[in-house]
C-alpha positions in Angstrom: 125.6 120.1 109.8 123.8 117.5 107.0 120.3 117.0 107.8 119.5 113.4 108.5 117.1 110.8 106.3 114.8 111.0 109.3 114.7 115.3 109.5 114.7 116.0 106.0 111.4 113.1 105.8 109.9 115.2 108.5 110.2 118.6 106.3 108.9 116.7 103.4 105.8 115.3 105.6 105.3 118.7 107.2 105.2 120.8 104.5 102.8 118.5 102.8 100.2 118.8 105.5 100.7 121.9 104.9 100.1 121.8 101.8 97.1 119.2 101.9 94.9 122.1 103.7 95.2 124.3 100.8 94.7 121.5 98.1 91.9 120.5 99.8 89.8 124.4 99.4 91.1 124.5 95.5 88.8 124.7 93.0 88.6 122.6 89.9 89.8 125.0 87.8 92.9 125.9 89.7 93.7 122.0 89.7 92.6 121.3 86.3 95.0 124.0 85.4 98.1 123.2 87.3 97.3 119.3 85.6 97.6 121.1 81.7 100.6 123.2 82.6 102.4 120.6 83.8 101.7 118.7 80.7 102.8 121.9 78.3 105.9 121.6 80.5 106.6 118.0 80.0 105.9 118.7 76.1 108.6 121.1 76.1 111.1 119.3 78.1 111.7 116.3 75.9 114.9 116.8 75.4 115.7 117.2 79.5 113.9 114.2 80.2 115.9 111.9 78.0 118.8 112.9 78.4 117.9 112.6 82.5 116.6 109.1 81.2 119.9 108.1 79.8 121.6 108.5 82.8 119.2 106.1 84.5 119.5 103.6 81.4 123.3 104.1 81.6 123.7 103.3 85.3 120.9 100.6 85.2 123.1 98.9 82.4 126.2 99.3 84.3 124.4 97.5 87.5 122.9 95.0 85.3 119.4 95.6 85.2 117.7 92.9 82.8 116.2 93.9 79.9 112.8 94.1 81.0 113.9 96.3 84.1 115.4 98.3 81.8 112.2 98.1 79.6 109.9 99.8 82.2 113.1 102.3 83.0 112.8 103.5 79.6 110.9 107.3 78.7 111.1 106.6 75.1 109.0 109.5 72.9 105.6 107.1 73.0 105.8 107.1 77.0 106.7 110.5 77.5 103.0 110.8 75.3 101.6 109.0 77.3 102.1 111.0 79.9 100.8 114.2 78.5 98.1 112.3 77.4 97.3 111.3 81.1 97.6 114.6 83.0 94.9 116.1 80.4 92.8 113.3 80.7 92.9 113.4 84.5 92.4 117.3 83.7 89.2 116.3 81.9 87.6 114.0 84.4 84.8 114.9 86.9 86.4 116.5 90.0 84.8 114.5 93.1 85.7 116.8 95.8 82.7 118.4 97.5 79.9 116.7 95.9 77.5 115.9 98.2 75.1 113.1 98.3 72.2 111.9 100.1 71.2 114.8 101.8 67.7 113.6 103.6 65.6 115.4 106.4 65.6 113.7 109.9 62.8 113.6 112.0 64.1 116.3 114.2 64.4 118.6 110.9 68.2 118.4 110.3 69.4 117.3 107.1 72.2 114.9 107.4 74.6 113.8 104.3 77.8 112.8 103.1 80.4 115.2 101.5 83.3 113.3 99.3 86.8 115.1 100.8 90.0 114.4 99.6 92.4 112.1 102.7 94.9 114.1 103.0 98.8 113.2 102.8 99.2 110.2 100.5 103.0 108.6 100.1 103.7 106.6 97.1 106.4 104.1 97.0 107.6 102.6 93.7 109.9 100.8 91.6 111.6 101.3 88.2 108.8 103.3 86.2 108.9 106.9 86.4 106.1 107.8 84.5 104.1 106.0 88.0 105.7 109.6 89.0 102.9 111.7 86.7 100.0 109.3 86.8 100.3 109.2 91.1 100.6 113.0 91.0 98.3 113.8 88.6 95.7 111.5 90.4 96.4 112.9 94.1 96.1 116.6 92.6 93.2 116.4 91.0 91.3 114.5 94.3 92.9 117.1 96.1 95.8 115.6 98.0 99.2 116.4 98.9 101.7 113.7 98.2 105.5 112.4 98.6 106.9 110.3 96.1 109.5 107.8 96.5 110.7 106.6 93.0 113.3 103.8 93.1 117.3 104.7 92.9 117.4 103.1 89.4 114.8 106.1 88.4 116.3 108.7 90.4 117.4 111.2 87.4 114.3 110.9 85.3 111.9 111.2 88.3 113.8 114.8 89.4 113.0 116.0 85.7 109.7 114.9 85.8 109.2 116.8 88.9 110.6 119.9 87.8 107.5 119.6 85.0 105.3 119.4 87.7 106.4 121.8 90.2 105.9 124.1 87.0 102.3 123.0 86.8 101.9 124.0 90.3 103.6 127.3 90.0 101.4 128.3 87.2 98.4 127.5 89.1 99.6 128.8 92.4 99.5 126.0 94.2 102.3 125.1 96.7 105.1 123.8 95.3 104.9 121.0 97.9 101.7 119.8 96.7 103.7 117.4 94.9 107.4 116.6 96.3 109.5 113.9 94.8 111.9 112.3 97.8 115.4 113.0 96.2 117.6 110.4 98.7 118.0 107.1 97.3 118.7 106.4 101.3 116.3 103.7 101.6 115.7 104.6 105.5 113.5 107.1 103.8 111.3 104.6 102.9 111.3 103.4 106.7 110.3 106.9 107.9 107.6 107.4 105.3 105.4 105.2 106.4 106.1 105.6 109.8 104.6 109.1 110.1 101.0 109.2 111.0 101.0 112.5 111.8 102.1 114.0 108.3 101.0 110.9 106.2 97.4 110.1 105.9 98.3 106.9 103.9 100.7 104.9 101.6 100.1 103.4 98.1 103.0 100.8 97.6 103.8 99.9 93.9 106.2 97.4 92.9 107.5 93.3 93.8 105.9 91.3 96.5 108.8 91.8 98.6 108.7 95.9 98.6 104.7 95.4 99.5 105.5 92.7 102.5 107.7 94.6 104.1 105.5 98.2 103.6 102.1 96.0 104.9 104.7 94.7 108.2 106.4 98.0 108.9 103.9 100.6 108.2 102.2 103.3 111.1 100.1 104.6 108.7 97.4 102.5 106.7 98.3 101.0 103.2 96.5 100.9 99.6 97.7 97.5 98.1 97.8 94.5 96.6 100.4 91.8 97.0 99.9 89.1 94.3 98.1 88.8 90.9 97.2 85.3 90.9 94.3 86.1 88.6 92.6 83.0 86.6 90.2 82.4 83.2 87.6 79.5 83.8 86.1 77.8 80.6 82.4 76.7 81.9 80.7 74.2 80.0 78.6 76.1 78.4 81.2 78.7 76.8 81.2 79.6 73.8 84.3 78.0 72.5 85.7 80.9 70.4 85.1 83.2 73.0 86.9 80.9 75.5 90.2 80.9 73.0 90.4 84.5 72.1 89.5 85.3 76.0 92.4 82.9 77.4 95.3 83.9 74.7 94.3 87.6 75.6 94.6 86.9 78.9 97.4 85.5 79.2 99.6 86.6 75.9 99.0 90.0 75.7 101.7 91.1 78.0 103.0 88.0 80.5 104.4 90.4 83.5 101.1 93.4 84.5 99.3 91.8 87.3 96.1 91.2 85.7 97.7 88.5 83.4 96.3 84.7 83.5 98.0 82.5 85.8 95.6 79.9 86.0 93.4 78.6 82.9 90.5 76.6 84.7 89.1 74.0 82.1 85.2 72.2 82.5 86.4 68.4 81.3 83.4 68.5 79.4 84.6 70.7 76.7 88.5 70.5 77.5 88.9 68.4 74.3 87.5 70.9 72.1 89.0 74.7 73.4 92.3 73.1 75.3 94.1 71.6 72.2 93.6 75.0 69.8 94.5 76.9 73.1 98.2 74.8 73.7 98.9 75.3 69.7 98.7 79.3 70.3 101.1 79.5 73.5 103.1 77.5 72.2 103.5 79.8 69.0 103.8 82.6 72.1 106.6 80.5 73.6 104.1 80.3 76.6 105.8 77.2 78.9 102.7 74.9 80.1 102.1 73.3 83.4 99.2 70.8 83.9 97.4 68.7 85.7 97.2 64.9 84.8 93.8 65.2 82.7 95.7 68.5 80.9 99.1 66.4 80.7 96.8 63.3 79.0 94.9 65.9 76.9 98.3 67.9 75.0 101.2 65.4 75.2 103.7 64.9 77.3 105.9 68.8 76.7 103.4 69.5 79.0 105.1 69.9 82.6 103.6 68.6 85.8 102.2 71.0 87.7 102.7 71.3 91.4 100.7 72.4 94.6 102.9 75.4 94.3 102.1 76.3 90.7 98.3 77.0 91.5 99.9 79.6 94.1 102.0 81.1 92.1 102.2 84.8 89.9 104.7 83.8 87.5 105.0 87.4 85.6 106.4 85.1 82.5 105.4 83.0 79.4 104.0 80.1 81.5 100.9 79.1 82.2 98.8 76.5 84.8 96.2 74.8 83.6 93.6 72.3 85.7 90.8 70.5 84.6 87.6 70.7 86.5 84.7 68.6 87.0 82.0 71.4 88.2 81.4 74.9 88.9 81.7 74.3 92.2 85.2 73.2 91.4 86.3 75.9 89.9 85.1 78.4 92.5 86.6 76.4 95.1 90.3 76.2 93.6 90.0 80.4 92.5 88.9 80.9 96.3 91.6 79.1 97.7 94.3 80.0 95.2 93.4 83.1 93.8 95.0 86.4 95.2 92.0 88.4 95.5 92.4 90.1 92.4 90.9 89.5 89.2 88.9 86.5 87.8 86.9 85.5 84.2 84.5 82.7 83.6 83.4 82.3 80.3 80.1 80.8 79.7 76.5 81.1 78.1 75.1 80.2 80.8 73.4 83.0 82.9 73.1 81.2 86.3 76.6 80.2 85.9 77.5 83.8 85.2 75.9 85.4 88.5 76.9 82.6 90.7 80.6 82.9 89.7 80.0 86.9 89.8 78.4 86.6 93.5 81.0 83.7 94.8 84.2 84.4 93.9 85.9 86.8 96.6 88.1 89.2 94.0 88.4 92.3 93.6 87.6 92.3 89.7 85.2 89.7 88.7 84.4 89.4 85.2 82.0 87.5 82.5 82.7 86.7 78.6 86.1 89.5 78.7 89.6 89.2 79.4 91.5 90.0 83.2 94.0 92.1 81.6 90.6 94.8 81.3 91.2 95.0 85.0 93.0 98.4 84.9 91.9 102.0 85.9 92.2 103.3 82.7 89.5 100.6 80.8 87.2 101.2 83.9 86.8 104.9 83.0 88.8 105.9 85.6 91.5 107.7 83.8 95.0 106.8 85.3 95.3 104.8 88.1 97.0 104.7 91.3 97.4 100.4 91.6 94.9 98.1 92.5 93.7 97.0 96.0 92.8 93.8 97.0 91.7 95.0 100.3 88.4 95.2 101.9 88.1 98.4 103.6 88.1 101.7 101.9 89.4 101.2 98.2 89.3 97.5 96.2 90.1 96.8 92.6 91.5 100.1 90.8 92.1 102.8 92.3 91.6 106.5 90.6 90.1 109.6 91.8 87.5 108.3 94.4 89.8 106.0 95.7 92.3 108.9 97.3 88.7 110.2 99.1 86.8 109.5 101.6 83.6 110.8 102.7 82.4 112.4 106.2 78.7 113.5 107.2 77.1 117.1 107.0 74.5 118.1 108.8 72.3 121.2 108.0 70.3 122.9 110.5 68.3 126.3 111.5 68.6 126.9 115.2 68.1 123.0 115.6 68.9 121.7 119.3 68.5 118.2 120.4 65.8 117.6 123.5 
């Protein structure tokens, strides 16, 4: 008889708890080496994971995937680097399992504290990338977690080869081979039993369109890592330095149009709009960056500027096209990002101080930045090695998540005899 989506899920979740309670007593070392083996095994399995590659690139052609699709599909040499590159520098960073922290004597004469622990079973859901395969398993192994990962169909070929790699790196270091299990149904009721399994899965990380992470926040049992837009914005304060403001807002927005910590929204001060604005337009355009404006920006650059609408300030366009407002204040500007903005990441530019720390301590994102460009916002600029994504909630993680992300921490207590009266 053919085991069903929903039993063979429920084998994958079991034996990761399983699993999970062995990861969690490993030692660095044991991790740190299953992390370089697996990267001597990717090294020597070039060949397997092209040609596993090519079958994606083949089918994803014959579907037709658009070229950028196809672009993220793609394990070309420099990615498959990158890859062995991130598992030894995951290898490399500080394990934060076990540390403990703020261990203080009580009145009573116990000593109470916090221990960082890894949380368990984490599912990851993604789309199109596989290389989101060794950065989300390198990241839950080395914090000590057991984790399922559900690649999309388009990936399905290069995502089993990759995980043949891994389960190598695991063998080496004795860990259990289902430390790390790639789902291997494209059946998307797989999806719909992951994240309904509170029992085996501690929590999902979601990584791919708006419409994947809607319908994972809605449907989900178990609690959820995510983010769902990157409406991030660059505001030029009056007192910016205006060759700061221009290389920050063509960075921003030009260095790649579709990660989520691209420009969306270019805030202006009318005050110096005249001087930044007109250099700035001359560069997108060069970029073939499409802009959208308000009527002061439409006035300012000529009418190939479009009109911008209500729902351009609320939109993540992912492309060469840019929104841009003028503002009157501070005030303004931190008003519009607050109500606009997704939460993620946000820049002022200014050489003003009290600007600076009143835009750092008002504006509600998850990232908030001074004098540098959003597309910093990323785990691997923050020191954190690879990343998992980036949360825009409240609770637990927000902004990029690495290592300390997949942990929590609980309370130890330390005592001698010690009762309470």
């Amino acid at each position: 008889m053919t085991e069903s989506v929903l039993d063979y899920m429920t084998r994958l979740g079991r034996s990761a708890r399983e699993a999970s309670r062995v990861l969690a007593r490993a030692s660095t070392a044991q991790k740190n080496r299953a992390l370089q083996a697996a990267a001597r095994a990717l090294d020597a399995a070039r060949d397997e994971l092209v040609a596993a590659n090519e079958q994606d690139l083949a089918q994803g052609r014959a579907n037709g995937l658009d070229a950028a699709m196809l672009d993220r599909l793609a394990l070309t040499p420099k990615v498959i680097d990158s890859m062995i590159e991130g598992l030894r520098q995951v290898a490399a960073l500080p394990d934060p399992i076990g540390e403990i922290r703020d261990m203080r004597y009580m009145p009573s004469g116990i000593q109470v504290g916090k221990m960082r622990v890894p949380l368990g079973v984490v599912g990851i859901i993604y789309e199109s990338r596989p290389n989101v395969t060794i950065d989300a398993a390198s990241l839950c192994l080395k914090s000590g977690n057991a984790t399922i990962l559900r690649g999309g169909s388009e990936a399905i070929h290069s995502n089993r080869a990759i995980a043949r790699c891994i389960a190598q790196g695991l063998l080496e270091a004795e860990l259990p081979a289902a430390s790390v299990q790639v789902v291997e149904t494209t059946d998307r009721a797989a999806v719909g039993a992951l994240i309904a399994m509170p029992e085996y899965v501690d929590v999902i990380v979601p990584r791919g369109g708006k419409g994947l992470i809607e319908r994972i926040s809605r449907d989900a049992r178990v609690p959820v890592i995510k983010h769902l837009d990157g409406i991030c914005h660059v505001y030029i304060d009056v007192a910016a330095d205006p060759q700061k403001a221009i290389r920050i807002a063509d960075n921003a927005k030009t260095q790649r149009f579709a990660p989520c910590n691209t420009m969306e929204t270019l805030l202006v001060h009318q005050a110096i709009a005249a001087e930044v604005l007109p250099p700035l337009a001359a560069i997108y355009r060069d970029k073939g960056v499409e802009l959208r404006g308000c009527a002061g920006t439409r006035a300012l650059l000529g009418a190939d500027v479009l009109e911008a609408t209500e729902q351009d300030w609320a939109t993540e366009y992912n492309a060469p096209i840019l929104s841009i407002r003028l503002v009157d204040s501070l005030d303004a500007a931190i008003e519009h990002i607050n109500r606009y903005g997704s939460q993620h990441t946000d820049a002022i530019v200014t050489e003003n101080f009290t600007d600076a720390r009143r835009f750092l301590t008002e504006v509600d994102s998850s990232s908030v930045m001074v004098n540098a460009s959003t597309r910093f916002a990323d785990g691997f600029e923050y020191g954190l090695g690879a990343e998992i994504g980036i949360s825009t909630d409240k609770l637990h993680a927000r902004g990029p998540v690495g290592l300390e992300g997949l942990t929590s921490e609980k309370y130890v207590v330390l005592g001698d005899g010690h009762i309470r009266t």
